[in-house]
C-alpha positions as MATLAB code, in Angstrom:
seq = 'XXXXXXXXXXXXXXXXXXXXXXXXXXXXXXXXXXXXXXXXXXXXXXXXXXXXXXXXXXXXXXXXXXXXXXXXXXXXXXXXXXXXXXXXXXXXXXXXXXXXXXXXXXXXXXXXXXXXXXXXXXXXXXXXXXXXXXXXXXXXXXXXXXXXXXXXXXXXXXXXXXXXXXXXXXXXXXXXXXXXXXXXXXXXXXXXXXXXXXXXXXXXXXXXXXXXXXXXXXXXXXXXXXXXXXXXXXXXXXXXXXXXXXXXXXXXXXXXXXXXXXXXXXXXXXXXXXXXXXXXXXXXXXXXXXXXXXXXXXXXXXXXXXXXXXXXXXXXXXXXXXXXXXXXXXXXXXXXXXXXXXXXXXXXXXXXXXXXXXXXXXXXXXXXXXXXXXXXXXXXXXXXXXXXXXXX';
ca = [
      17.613   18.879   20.636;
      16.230   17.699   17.339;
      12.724   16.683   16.417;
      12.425   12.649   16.657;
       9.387   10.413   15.003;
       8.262    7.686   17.126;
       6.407    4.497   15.386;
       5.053    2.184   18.079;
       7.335    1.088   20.582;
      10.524    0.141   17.988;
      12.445    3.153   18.771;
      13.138    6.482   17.415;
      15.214    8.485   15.219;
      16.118   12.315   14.107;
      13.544   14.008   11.971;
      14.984   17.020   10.065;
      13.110   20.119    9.287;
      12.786   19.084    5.727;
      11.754   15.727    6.737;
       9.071   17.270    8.955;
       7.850   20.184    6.926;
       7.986   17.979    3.457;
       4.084   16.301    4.205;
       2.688   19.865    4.571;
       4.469   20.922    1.576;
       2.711   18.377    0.012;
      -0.603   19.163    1.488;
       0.059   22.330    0.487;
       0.468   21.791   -3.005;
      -2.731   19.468   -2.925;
      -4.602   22.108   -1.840;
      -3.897   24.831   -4.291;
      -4.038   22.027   -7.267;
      -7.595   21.105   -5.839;
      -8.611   24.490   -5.876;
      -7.371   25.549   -9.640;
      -9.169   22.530  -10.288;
     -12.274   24.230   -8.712;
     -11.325   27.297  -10.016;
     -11.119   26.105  -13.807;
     -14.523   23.692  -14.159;
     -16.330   23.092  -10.798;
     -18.475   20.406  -12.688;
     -15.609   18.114  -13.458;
     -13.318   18.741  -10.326;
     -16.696   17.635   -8.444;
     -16.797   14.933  -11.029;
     -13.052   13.807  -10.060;
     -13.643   14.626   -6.093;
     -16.544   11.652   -6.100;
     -14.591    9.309   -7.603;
     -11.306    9.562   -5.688;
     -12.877   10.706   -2.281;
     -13.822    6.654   -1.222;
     -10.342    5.385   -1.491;
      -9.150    8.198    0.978;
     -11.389    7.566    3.646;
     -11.299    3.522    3.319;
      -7.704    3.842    3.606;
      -7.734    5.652    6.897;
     -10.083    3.432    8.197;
      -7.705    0.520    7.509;
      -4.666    2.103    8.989;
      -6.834    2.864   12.108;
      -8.048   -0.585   12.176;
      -5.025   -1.884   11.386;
      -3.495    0.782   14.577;
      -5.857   -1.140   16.615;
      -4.513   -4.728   15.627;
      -0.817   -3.729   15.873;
      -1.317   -2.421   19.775;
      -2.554   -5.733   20.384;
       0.323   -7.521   19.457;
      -1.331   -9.380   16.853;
       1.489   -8.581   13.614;
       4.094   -9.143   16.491;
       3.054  -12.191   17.120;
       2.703  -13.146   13.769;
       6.408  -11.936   12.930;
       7.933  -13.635   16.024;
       6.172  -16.563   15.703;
       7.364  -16.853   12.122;
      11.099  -16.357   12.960;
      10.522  -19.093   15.858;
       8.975  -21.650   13.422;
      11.369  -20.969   10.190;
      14.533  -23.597    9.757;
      16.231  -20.855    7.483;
      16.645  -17.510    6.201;
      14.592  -18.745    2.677;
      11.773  -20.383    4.616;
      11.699  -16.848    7.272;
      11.397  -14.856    3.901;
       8.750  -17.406    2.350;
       6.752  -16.819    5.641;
       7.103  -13.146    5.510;
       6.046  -12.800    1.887;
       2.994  -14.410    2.580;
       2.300  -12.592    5.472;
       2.476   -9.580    3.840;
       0.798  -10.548    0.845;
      -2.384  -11.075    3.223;
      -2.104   -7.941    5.090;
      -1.932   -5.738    1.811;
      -5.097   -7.785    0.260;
      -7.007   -7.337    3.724;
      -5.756   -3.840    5.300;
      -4.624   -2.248    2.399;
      -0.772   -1.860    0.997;
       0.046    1.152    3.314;
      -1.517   -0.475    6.381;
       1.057   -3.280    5.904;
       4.018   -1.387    5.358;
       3.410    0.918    8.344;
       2.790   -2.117   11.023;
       4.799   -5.254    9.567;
       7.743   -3.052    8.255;
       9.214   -3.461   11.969;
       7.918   -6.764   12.730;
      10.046   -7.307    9.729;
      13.335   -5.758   10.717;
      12.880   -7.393   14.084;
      12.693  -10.682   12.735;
      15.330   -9.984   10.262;
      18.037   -9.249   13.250;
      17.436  -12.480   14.303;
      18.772  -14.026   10.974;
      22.047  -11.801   10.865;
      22.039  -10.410    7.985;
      18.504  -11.499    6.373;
      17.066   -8.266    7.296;
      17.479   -6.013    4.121;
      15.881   -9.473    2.200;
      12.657   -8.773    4.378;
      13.004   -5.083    4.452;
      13.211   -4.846    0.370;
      10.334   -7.870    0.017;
       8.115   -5.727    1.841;
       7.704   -2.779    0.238;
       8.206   -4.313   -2.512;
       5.574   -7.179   -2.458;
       3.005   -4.351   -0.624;
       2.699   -2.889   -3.752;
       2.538   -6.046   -6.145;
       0.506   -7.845   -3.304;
      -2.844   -4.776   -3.695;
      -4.335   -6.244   -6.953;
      -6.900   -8.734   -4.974;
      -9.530   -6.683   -3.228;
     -11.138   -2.922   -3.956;
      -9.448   -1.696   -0.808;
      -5.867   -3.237   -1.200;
      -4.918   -0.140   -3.177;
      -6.567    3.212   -2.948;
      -6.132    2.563   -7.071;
      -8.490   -0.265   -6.969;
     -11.157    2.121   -5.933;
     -10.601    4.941   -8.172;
     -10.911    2.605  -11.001;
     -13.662    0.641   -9.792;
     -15.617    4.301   -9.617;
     -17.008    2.860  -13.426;
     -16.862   -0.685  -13.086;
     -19.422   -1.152  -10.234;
     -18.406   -4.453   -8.977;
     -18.309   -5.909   -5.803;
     -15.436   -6.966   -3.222;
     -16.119  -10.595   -4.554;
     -16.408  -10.202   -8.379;
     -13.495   -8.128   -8.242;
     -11.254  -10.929   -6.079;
     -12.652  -13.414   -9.216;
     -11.034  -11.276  -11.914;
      -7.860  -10.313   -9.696;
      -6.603  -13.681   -8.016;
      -5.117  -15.274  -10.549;
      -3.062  -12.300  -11.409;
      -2.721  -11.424   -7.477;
      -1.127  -14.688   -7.252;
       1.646  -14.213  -10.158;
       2.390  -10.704   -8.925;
       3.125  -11.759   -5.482;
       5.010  -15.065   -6.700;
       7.219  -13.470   -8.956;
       7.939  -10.359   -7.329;
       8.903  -12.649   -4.164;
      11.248  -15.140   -6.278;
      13.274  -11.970   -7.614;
      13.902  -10.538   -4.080;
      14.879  -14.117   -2.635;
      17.062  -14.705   -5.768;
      18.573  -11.516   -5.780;
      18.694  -10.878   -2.194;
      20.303  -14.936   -1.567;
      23.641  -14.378    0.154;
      21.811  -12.569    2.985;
      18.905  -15.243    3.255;
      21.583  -17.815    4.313;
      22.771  -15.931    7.126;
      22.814  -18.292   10.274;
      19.784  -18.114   12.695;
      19.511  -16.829   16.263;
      17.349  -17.633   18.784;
      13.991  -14.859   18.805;
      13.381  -13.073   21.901;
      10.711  -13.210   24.519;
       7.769  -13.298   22.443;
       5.100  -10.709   22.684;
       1.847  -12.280   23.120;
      -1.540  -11.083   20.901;
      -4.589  -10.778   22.504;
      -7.605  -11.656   20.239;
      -9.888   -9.139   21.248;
     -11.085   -5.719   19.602;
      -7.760   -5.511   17.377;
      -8.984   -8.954   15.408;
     -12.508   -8.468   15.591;
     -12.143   -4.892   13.966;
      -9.884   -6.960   11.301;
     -12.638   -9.858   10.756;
     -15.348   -6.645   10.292;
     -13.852   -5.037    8.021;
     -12.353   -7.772    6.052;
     -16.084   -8.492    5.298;
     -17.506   -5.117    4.848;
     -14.560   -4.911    1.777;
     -15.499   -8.284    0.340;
     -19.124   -7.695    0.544;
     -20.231   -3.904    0.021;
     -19.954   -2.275   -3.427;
     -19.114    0.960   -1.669;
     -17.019    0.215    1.718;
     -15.145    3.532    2.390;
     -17.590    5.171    5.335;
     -18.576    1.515    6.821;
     -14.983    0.794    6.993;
     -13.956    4.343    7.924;
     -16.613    4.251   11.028;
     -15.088    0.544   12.343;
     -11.435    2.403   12.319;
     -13.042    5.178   13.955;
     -15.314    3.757   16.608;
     -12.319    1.033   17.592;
      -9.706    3.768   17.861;
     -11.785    5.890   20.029;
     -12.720    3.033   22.368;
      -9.034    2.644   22.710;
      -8.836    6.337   23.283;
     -11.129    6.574   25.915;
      -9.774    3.823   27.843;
      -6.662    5.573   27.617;
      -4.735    2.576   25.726;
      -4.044    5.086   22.859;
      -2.810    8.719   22.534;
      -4.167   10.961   19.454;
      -0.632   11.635   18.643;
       0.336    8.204   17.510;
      -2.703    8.139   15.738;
      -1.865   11.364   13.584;
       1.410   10.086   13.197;
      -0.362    6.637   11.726;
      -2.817    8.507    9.814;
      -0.488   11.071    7.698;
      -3.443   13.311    7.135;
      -1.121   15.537    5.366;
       0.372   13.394    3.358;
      -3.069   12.137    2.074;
      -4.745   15.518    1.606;
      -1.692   16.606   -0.992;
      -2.249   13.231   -2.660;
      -6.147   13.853   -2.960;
      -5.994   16.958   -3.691;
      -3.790   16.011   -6.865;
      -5.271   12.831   -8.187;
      -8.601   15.698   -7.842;
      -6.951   18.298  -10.484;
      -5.668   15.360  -12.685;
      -8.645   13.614  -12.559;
     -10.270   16.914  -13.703;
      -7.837   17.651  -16.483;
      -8.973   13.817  -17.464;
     -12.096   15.309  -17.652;
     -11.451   18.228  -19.575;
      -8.756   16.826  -22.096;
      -8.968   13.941  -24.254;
      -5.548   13.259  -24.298;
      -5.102   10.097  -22.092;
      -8.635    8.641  -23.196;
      -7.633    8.878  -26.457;
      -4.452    7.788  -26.207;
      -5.556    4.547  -24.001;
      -8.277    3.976  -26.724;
      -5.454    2.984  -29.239;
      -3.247    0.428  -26.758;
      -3.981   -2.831  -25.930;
      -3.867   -4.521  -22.445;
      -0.147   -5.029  -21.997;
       0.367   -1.298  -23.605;
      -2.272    0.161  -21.289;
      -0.246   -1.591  -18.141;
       3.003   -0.474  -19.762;
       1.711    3.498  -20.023;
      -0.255    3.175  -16.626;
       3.338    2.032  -15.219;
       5.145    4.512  -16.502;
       2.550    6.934  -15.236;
       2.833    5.515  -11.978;
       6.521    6.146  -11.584;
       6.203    9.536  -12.789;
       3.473   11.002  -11.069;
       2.774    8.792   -8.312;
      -0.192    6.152   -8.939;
      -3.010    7.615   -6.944;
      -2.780   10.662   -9.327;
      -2.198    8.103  -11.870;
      -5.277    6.499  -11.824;
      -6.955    9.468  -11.221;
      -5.875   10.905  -14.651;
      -6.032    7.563  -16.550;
      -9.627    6.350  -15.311;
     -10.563    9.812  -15.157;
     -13.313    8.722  -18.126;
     -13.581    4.839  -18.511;
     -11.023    2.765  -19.717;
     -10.964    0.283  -22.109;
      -8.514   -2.443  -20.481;
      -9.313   -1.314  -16.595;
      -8.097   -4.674  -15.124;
      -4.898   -3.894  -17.311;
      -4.381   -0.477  -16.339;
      -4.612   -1.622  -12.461;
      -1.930   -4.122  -12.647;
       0.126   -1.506  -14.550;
      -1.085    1.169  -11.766;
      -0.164   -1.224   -8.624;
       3.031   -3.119   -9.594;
       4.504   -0.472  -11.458;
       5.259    1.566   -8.510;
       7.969   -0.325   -7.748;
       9.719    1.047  -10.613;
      10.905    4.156   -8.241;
      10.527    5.914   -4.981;
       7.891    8.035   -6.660;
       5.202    5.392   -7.362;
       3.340    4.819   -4.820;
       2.778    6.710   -1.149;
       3.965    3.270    0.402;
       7.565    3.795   -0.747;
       7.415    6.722    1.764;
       5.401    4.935    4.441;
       8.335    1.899    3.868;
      11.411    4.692    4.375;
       9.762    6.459    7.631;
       8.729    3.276    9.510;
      12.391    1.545    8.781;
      14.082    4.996    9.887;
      11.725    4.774   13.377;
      13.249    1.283   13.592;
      16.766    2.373   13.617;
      17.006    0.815   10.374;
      18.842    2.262    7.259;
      16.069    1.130    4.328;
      17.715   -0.300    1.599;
      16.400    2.470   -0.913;
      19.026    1.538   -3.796;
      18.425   -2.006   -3.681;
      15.098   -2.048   -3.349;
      14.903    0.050   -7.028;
      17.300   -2.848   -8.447;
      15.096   -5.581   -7.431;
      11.830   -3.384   -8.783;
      13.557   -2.903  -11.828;
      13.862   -6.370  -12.083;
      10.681   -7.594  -10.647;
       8.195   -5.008  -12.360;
       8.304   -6.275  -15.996;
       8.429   -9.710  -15.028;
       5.574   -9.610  -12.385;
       3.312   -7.440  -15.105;
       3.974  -10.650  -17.987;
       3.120  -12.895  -15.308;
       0.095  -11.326  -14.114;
      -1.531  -10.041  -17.803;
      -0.676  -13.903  -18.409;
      -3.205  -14.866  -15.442;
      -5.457  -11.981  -16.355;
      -6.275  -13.079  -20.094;
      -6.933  -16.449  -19.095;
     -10.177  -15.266  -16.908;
     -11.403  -13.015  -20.214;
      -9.729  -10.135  -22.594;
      -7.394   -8.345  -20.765;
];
């Protein structure tokens, strides 16, 4: 019998050996890239290691905190409650958009994929065929959607390693341009995704009702501990922690869903990488020089390009590896350019697991169209918002 991935209670679906084996591959490679990095200058791969380390361990703690909130039925809730309220398949999508918009600027762009992904495909089923609209808007507005807060992207973070600024003074630079990003990216999905929004509605199931306990207290918490702290990543990390073993020991939650959640492999190849870039940063002059001689829109332009290529946790790691010139530049760049290709960003593979578990074929193909589209467009709109607060 083949292996089969479970997400939550939305079903299941074959896992090949590649598909299971591919995350330790990865880890793999992390590993031996962190230790040539070691290997070659142990000053600046410790150098690199401090300043990508936070972003790793605030981003588990979100996607345990954000474990916690799912189980109690709050995203459900959310999505159903949408679908109940919204006349058509334009207003369901408006509603979704801005829904995940929050969750990615709260919990983090991989916390939302992972839990509203099928609170998304649910709700989509009930609009016919409105379902690949929701699917594509949101991975797709995920990654456009992380520019407001430090912890919204893990690339936030690793560029914030020289800027030193709060949850709040980074929310003054980055809402404007937030705002663009997620407005534009969402009008080029609903545009180019209108045929299916008009599909005719259907009555929503049985709702599933949220209980406001530990799931949305652990979501208030840490929502404030990102705003606030200069340096959230343990605070945060120890909330995720202390609310998932609570759940544990009342035996509401099994360690294997939280693995499964989690991706630990999948995040120790992806350290491990942006931690040998972010040396060779160090070591080579190359990018600092060459992001020395660009302006803001060419630093977004290279650090988008750099995201589709190499991913944009490694990215960022290489680019902000000594301190950049344009940094609010290079992060819109490093968080809407991953939706150039399935490479960019580790939410593209969070996206095409969680659909699969939903018995969902992602829309892979059309979700590159409509980030081919969206990327350039959503970058002019938010460098336009970002040089009215101050030189890009």
């Amino acid at each position: 019998m083949p292996a089969t991935e479970q997400t939550g209670d939305v079903g299941t679906v074959p896992v090949g050996p590649v598909a299971r084996l591919a995350p330790w591959g990865l880890a793999g490679l992390g590993i031996v890239a962190a230790v040539a990095a070691v290997a070659a200058d142990p000053s600046d791969a410790g150098s690199a290691a401090s300043q990508v380390w936070p972003p790793f361990v605030l981003v588990t703690g979100l996607l345990l905190v954000g474990l916690v909130a799912d189980q109690d039925g709050l995203f459900a809730a959310a999505g159903h409650r949408l679908a109940v309220l919204a006349p058509n398949g334009f207003v369901l999508f408006a509603g979704a958009a801005a829904m995940v918009a929050v969750v990615t600027a709260l919990l983090n762009l991989d916390t939302s994929v992972v839990f509203l992904t099928p609170v998304l495909v649910h709700a989509g089923r009930h609009r016919g065929r409105s379902g690949a609209a929701l699917l594509i808007g949101c991975l797709l507005l995920s990654n456009a959607g992380s520019l407001l807060l430090p912890g919204s992207n893990l690339t936030n973070l690793i560029v914030l390693g020289h800027l030193h600024l709060s949850g709040g003074e980074f929310f003054s630079h980055m809402a404007l341009p937030w705002v663009a990003s997620v407005v534009v990216t969402g009008a080029v999905v609903a545009i180019g995704e209108r045929r299916s929004l008009r599909a005719g509605h259907r009555e929503p199931d049985e709702p599933r009702r949220a209980t406001l306990g530990l799931g949305a207290l652990a979501v208030a918490v840490v929502t404030v501990l990102v705003v606030t702290l200069r340096s959230p990543a343990l605070p945060v990390a120890g909330v995720g922690v202390l609310v998932v073993a609570i759940r544990m020991t009342a035996g509401r939650e099994e360690l294997g869903r939280v693995r499964r959640v989690v991706g630990a492999p999948v995040l120790v190849g992806l350290f491990g990488t942006a931690m040998a870039l972010g040396t060779l940063g160090r070591a080579w002059s190359g990018p600092a020089t060459l992001l020395s001689h660009l302006d803001g829109v060419g630093t977004a332009a290279v650090a988008a390009g750099s995201a589709a290529v190499l991913n944009n946790l490694p990215a960022a790691a290489l680019l902000a590896s000594r301190v950049p010139p344009h940094p609010y530049a290079l992060l819109v760049g490093l968080n809407i350019g991953p939706n150039l290709f399935v490479t960019g960003s580790l939410a593209w593979i969070l996206w095409w697991r969680t659909a699969r578990a939903t018995g969902s074929a992602p829309p892979v193909g059309r979700a590159v169209i409509l980030g081919l589209v969206s990327v350039p467009l959503a970058m002019a709109a938010a460098l336009g918002m970002l040089a009215l607060s101050g030189p890009l």
